[in-house]
VEXVOPA-759848 format. One record per residue (C-alpha): residue in three letters; y negated, x negated, z negated. Coordinates in steps of 0.02 Angstrom, whole numbers, plus 50000, padded with zeros to 5 digits. Layout:
N
REC  type     c2     c1     c3
REC   ala      Y      X      Z
...
***
This chain:
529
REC  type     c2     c1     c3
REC   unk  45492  49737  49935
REC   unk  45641  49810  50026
REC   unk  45653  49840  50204
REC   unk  45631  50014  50191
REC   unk  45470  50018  50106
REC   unk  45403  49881  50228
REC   unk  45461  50004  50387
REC   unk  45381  50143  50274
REC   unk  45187  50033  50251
REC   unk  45214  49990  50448
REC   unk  45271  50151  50507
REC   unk  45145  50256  50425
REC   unk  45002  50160  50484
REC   unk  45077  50140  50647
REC   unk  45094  50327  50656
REC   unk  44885  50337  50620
REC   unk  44851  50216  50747
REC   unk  44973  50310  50895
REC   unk  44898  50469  50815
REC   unk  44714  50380  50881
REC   unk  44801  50319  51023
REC   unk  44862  50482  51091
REC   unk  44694  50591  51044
REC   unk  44628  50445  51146
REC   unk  44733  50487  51304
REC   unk  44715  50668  51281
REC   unk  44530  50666  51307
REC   unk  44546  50504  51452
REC   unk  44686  50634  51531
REC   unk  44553  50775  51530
REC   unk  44387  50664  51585
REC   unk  44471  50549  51722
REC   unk  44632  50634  51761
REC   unk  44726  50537  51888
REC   unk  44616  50459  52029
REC   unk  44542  50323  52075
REC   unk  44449  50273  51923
REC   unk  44577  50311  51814
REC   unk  44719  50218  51888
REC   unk  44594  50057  51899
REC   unk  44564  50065  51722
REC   unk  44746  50084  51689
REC   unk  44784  49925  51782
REC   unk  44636  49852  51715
REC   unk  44704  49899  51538
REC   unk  44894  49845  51566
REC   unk  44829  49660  51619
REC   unk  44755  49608  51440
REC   unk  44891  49706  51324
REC   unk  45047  49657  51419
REC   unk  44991  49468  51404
REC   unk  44965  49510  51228
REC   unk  45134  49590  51180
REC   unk  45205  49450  51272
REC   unk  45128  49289  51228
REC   unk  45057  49326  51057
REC   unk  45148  49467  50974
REC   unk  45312  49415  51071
REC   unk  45346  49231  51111
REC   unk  45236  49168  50987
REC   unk  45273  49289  50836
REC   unk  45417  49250  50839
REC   unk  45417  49072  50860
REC   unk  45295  49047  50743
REC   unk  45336  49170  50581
REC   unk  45496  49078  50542
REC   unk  45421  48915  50567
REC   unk  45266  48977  50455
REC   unk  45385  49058  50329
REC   unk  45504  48898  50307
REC   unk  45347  48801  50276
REC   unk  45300  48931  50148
REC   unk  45474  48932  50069
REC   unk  45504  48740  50048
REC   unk  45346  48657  50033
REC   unk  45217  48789  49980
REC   unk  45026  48857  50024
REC   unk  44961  48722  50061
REC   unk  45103  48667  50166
REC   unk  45116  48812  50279
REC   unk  44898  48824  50269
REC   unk  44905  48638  50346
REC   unk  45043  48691  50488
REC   unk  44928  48869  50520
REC   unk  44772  48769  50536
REC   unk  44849  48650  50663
REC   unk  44914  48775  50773
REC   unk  44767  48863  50764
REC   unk  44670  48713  50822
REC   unk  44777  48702  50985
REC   unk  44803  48909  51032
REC   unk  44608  48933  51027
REC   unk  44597  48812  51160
REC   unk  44745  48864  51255
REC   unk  44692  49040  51251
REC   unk  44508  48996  51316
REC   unk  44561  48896  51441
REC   unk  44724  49029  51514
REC   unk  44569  49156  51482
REC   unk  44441  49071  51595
REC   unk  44595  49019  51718
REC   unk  44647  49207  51734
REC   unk  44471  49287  51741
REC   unk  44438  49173  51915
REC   unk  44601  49210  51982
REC   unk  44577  49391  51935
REC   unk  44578  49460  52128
REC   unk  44753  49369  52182
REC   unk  44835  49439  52002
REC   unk  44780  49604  52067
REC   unk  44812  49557  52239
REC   unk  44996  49545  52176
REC   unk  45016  49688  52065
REC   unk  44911  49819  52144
REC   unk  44900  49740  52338
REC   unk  44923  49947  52419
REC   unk  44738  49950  52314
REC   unk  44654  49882  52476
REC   unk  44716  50039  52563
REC   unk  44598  50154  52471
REC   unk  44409  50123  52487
REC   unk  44317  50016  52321
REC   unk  44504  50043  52228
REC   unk  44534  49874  52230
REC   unk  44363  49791  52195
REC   unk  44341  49905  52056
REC   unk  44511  49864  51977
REC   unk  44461  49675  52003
REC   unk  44291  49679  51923
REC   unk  44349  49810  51772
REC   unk  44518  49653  51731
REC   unk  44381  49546  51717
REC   unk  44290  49647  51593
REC   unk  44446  49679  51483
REC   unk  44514  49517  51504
REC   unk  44436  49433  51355
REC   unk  44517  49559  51223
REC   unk  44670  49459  51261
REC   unk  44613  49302  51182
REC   unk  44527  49394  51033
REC   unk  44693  49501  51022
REC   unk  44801  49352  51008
REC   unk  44713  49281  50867
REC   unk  44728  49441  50791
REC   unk  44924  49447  50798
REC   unk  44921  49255  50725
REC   unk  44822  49297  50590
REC   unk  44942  49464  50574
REC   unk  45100  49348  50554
REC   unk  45018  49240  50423
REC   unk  44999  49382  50337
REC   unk  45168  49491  50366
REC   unk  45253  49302  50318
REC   unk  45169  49338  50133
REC   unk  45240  49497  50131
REC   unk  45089  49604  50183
REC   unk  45107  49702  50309
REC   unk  44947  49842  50314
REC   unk  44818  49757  50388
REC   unk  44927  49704  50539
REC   unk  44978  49891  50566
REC   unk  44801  49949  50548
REC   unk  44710  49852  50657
REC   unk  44742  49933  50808
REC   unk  44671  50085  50752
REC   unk  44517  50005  50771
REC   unk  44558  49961  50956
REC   unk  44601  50151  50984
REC   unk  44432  50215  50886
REC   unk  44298  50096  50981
REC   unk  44402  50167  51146
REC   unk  44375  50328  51084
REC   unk  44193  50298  51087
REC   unk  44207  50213  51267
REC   unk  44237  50383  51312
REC   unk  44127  50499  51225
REC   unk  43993  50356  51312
REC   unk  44063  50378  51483
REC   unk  44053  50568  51496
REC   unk  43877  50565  51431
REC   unk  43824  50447  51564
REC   unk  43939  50525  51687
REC   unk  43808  50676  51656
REC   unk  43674  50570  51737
REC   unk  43787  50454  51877
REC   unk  43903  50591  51933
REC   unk  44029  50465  51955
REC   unk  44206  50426  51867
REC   unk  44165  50251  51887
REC   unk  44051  50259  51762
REC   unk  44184  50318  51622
REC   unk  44285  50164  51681
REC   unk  44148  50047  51656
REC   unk  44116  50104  51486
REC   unk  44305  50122  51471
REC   unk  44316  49914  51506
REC   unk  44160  49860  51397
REC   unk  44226  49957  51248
REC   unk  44416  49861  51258
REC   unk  44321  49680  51242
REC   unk  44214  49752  51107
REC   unk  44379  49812  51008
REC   unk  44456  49627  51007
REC   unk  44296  49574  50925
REC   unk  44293  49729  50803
REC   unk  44489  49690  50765
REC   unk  44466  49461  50750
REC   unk  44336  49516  50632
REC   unk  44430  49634  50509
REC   unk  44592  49517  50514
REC   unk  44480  49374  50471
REC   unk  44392  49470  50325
REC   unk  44604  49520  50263
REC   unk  44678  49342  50284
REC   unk  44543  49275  50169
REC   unk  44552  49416  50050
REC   unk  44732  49383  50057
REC   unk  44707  49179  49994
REC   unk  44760  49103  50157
REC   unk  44627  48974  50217
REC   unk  44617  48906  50385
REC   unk  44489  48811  50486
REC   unk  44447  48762  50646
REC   unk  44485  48582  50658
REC   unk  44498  48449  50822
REC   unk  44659  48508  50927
REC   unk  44823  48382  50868
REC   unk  44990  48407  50932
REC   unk  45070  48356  50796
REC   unk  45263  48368  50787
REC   unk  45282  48527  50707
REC   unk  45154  48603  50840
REC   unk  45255  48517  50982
REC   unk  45410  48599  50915
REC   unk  45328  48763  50896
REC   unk  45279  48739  51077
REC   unk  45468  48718  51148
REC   unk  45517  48866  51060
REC   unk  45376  48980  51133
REC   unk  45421  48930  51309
REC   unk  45598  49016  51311
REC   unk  45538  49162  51182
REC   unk  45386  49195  51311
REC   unk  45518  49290  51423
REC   unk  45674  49321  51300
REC   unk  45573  49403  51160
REC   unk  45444  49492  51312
REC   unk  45584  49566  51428
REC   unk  45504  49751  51406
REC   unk  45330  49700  51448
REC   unk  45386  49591  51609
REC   unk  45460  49733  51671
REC   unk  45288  49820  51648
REC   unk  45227  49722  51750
REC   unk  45365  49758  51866
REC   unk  45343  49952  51830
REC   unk  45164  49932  51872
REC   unk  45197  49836  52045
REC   unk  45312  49976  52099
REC   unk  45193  50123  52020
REC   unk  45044  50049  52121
REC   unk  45133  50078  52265
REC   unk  45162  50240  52264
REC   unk  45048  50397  52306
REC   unk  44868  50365  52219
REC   unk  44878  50424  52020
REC   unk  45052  50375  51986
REC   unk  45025  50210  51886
REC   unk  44906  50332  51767
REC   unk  45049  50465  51755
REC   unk  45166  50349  51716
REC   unk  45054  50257  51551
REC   unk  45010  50437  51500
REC   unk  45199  50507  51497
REC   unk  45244  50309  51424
REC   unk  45131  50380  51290
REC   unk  45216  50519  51209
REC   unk  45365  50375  51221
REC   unk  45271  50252  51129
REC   unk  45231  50386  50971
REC   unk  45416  50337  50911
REC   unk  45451  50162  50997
REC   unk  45277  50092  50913
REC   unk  45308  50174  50739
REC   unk  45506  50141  50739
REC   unk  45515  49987  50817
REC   unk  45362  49901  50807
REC   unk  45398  49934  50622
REC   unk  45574  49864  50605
REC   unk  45530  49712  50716
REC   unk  45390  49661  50621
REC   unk  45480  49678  50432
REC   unk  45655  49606  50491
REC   unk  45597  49445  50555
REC   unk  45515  49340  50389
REC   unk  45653  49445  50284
REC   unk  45792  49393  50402
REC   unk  45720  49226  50426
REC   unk  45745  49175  50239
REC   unk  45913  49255  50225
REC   unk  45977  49147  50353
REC   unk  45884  48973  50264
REC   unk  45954  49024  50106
REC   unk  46123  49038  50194
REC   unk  46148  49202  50129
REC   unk  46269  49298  50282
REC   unk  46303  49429  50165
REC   unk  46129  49494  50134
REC   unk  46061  49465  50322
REC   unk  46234  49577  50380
REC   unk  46171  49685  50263
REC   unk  45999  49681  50320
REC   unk  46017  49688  50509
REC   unk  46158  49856  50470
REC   unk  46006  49947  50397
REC   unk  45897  49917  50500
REC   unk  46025  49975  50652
REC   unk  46049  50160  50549
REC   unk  45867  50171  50512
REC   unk  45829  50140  50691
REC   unk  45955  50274  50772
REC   unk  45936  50392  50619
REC   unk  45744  50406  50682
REC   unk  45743  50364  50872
REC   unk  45901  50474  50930
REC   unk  45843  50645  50864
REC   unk  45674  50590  50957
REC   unk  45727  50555  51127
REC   unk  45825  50721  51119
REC   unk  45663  50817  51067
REC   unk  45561  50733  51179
REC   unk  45673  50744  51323
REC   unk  45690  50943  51301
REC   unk  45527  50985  51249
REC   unk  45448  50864  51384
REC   unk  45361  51021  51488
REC   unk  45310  51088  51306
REC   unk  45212  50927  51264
REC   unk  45140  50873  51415
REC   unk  45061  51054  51427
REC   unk  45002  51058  51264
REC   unk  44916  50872  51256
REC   unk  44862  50813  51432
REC   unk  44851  50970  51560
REC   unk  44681  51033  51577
REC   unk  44486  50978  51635
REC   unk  44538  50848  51779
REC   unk  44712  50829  51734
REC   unk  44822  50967  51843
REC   unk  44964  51070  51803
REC   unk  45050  50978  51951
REC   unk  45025  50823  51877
REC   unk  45090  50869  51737
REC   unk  45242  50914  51797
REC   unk  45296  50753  51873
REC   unk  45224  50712  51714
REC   unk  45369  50780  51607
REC   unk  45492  50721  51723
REC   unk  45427  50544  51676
REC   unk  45474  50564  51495
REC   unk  45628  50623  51513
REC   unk  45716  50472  51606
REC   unk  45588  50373  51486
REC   unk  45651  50428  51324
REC   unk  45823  50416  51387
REC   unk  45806  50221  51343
REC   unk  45714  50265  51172
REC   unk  45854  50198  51058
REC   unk  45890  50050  51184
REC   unk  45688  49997  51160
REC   unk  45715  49990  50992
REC   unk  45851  49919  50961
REC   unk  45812  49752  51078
REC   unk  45679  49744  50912
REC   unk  45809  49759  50798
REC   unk  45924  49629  50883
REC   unk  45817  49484  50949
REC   unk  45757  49439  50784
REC   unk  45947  49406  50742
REC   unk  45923  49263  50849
REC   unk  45735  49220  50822
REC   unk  45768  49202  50652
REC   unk  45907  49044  50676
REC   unk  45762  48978  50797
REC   unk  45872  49038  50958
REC   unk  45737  49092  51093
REC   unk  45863  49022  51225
REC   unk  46005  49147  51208
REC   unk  45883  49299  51251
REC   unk  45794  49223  51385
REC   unk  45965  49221  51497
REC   unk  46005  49408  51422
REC   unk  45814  49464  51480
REC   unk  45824  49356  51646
REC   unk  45998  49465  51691
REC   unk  45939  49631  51643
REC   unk  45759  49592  51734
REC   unk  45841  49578  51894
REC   unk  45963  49692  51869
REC   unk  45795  49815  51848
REC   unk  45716  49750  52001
REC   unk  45865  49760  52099
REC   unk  45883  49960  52040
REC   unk  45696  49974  52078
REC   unk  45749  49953  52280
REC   unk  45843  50083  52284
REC   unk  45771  50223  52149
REC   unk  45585  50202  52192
REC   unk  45592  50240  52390
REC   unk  45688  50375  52345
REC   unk  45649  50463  52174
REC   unk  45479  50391  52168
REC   unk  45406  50369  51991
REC   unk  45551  50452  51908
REC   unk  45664  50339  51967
REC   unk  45568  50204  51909
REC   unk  45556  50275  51713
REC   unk  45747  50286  51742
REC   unk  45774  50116  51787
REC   unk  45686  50046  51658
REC   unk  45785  50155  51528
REC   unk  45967  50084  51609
REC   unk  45906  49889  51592
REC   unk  45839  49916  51423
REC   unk  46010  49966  51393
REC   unk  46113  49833  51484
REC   unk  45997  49744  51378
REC   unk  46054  49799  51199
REC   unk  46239  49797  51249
REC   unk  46211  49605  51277
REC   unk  46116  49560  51152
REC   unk  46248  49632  51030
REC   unk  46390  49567  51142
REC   unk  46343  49386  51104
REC   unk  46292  49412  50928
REC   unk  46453  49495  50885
REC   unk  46545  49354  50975
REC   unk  46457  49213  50855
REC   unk  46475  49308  50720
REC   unk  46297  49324  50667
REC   unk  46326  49516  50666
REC   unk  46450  49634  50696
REC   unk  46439  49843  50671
REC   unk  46528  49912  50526
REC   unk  46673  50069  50539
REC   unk  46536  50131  50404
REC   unk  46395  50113  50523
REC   unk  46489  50194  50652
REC   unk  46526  50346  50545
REC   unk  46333  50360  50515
REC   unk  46301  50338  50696
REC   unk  46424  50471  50725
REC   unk  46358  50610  50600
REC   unk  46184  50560  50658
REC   unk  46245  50622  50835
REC   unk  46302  50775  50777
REC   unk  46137  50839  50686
REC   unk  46043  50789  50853
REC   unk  46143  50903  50957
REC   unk  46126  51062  50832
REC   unk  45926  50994  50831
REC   unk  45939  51014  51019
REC   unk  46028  51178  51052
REC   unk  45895  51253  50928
REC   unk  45762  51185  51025
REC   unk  45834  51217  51179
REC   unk  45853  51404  51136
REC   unk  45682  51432  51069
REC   unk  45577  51335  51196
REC   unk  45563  51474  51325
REC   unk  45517  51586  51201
REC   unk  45338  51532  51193
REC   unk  45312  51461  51368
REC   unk  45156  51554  51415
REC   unk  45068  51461  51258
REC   unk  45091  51293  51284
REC   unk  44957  51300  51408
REC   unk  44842  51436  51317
REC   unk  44710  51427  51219
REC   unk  44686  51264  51093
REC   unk  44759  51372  50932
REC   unk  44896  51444  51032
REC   unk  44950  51261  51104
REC   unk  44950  51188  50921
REC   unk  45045  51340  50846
REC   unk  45170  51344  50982
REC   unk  45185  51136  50970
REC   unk  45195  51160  50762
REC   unk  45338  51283  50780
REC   unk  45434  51177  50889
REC   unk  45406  51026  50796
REC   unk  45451  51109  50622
REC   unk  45615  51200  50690
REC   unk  45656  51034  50750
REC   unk  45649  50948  50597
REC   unk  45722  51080  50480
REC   unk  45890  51085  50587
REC   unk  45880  50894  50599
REC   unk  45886  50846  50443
REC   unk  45973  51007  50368
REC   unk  46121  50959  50504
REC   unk  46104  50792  50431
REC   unk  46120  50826  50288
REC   unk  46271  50943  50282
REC   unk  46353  50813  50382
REC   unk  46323  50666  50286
REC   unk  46213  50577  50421
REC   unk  46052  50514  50275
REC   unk  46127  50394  50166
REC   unk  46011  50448  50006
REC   unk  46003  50279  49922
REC   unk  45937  50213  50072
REC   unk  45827  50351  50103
REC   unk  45766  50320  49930
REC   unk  45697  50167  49930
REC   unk  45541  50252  50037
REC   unk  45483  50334  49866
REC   unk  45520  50212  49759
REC   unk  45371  50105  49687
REC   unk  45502  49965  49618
REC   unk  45612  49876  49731
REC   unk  45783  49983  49727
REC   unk  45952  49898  49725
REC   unk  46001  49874  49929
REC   unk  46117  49987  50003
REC   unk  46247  49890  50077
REC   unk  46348  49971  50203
REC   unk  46400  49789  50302
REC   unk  46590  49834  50229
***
């Protein structure tokens, strides 16, 4: 299966689980708005998933697929099986035991995120006691990503892009729960409780659909006694250095959050909400071309094949700009549009919604940048180099902190969105620096010229857009029909010029494009000359 039609089976289900995802912060917008409760829960929330995208879909993904896929390639099933079971054997352990460590120490990690918490009445101890709720759906989520690489390693790449649709439906009914008991409490603390018990209950609704697809998939594991064998030691010293290098966007989360929390009360929440309508594209894109590049990349590079993994990484690089550039410009312009449209209304204020916007501009600024550090990395995971972006992450981290000084006293949350767009940029520059100066990869005057034409058909996209959104500005707020038909007609102008620029300019190379409809693998488009 090409790389195209594994982005296409990621993407699409990708795009149903954001579609959950955002219906889900539309209605938590609406019920909690941007208080107290809700900017507990959000901290609450960020604890469990940025351990998760950084431990077990980051450092360890990544550490372990090409590891799992060499066994695969070279000594077979049974082989890899053996190597999966004995890892397994050691991360349940390690993820009970960080687990039980993390849930005691729960008030001094909040203490250290969220400290300006204390300054608000039963903020704090609420934030506290909801962590300790969620906390578990980090071990259950983990095991969920492991079993996910097993499977993307065999080529099969669904089940880990559904499951967290799951995650996003039992939240959904966390908050249909909430209001009803709200009814009887009165109290937002209620949705927030009902919030926290539903993200445990997800991890065990998601363990238990991966387990049911790994075994309908062949793979057998079991729980055996814990051995650090040599292949798990190895494993181990590569996850250590990966941990940061492949994680560098969700440290600075935690970064984002520890400035956010100390700013005026609802900030943190404005910022996940706007980070949001940024995630519809970063998930789908890059989560997408991350997750399909590595095993591919990874046996290109054992087979010794340059030629093909050029080739590979220089699609991956067009499909990535060809779909995030003519995003961030629509987002960025049609920010005030969107935010309207989806989040304003019930306890969510028009005020808020305007620093809301504002948010996903200097977000979506860094759009291609986020992507492309998915693109990249796995350039160097793939040779098993976790070392090379753990310097790269460690520069641009303080570089971001160091920004952080100076923006957030003064521009507040914006400037915080903003920094976080420049670093992820620094970021990508780097990365490519030193993998253009070993020769691993190197852009093409081909690529460029794609690049270039793609440029082009995002600014027409973004003069129409820009022309047209005042035209219906007293809808996006309206009634729910006139929001959607105001939102469809700036969504489907936007994509007619897009791709009829494109087109007329030469910026969709159709063979490549192809491949998406294609039920037979199609010859690859090389354009690595």
């Amino acid at each position: 299966m090409s790389l195209v039609r594994n982005v296409g089976t990621i993407g699409g289900l990708t795009a149903l689980s954001r579609v959950f995802g955002f219906v889900r912060d539309m209605l938590l917008a609406r019920v909690l708005g941007a208080g107290l409760a809700a900017d507990a829960f959000q901290l609450a929330f960020i604890l469990p998933n940025t351990f998760r995208r950084l431990f077990a879909e980051g450092a360890f993904s990544v550490a372990f697929v090409p590891m799992y896929t060499r066994h695969l390639a070279a000594e077979g099933e049974d082989a890899a099986d053996k190597f999966a079971t004995d890892v397994l054997a050691v991360f349940v352990w390690v993820l009970l035991g960080f687990s039980a460590v993390a849930m005691l120490a729960m008030p001094g990690i909040v203490w250290l995120l969220a400290s300006d918490f204390k300054e608000i009445p039963g903020k704090f101890e609420l934030a506290v006691t909801l962590s300790r709720i969620t906390f578990p759906y980090l071990a259950l989520v983990s095991l969920v990503a492991m079993l996910s690489g097993l499977l993307n390693a065999h080529s099969k790449f669904a089940p880990g892009a559904f499951v967290p649709v799951l995650l996003n439906i039992v939240l959904l009914i966390g908050i249909g729960t909430g209001y009803v008991l709200r009814q009887e409490t009165g109290s937002d603390v209620t949705v927030a409780y009902s919030l926290a018990v539903a993200v445990a209950c997800s991890g065990v609704a998601q363990l238990a659909y991966m387990a049911w697809a790994t075994r309908r998939a062949g793979v057998r594991l079991k729980l055996t006694v814990p051995a650090f064998t040599p292949e798990v030691k190895r494993l181990a010293m590569l996850i250590l250095p990966a941990t940061f290098g492949a994680g560098v966007y969700q440290v600075s989360q935690f970064v984002d959050t520890f400035f956010a929390t100390s700013l005026r009360q609802g900030s943190l929440t404005l910022l996940k909400y706007a980070d949001r309508l940024n995630q519809m594209p970063l998930g789908i894109v890059g989560i997408a071309l991350g997750t399909a590049i590595l095993p591919m990349l990874a046996r290109h590079i054992q087979s010794d094949d340059k030629r093909e993994a050029q080739r590979l990484q220089t699609n991956a690089v067009e499909i990535a700009l060809l779909l995030t550039l003519p995003a961030a410009v629509a987002l960025a312009i049609c920010a005030p549009a969107f935010v309207s449209a989806f989040f304003v209304g019930g306890k969510m204020t028009a005020a808020d919604g305007a620093i809301m916007a504002e948010i996903v501009v200097a977000l979506v600024a860094g759009l291609p940048s986020y992507v492309l550090v998915k693109v990249f990395q796995p350039a160097f995971f793939s040779r098993e180099d976790t070392r090379t972006p753990v310097w790269i992450a460690a520069g641009a981290l303080i570089v971001n902190i160091a920004i952080n000084f100076y923006v957030v006293p003064r521009y507040g949350i914006v400037g915080l969105a903003a920094a976080t767009a420049f670093t992820s940029t620094l970021n990508v520059l780097m990365l490519y620096a030193i993998l253009h100066r070993r020769r691993w990869y190197h852009a093409t005057a081909r690529l460029g010229g794609k690049v270039l034409r793609q440029l082009l058909a995002t600014a027409a996209m973004g003069a129409a857009l820009y022309a047209i959104l005042p035209l219906m500005a007293d809808r996006y707020g309206a009634s729910a029909a006139e929001r959607a038909w105001s939102l469809s007609v700036l969504v489907g102008v936007g994509a007619v010029v897009f791709f009829a620029a494109a087109y007329l300019f030469g910026a969709l190379d159709k063979e490549l494009l192809s491949q998406l409809r294609r039920r037979r693998p199609a010859k690859p488009v090389d354009l690595s000359e």
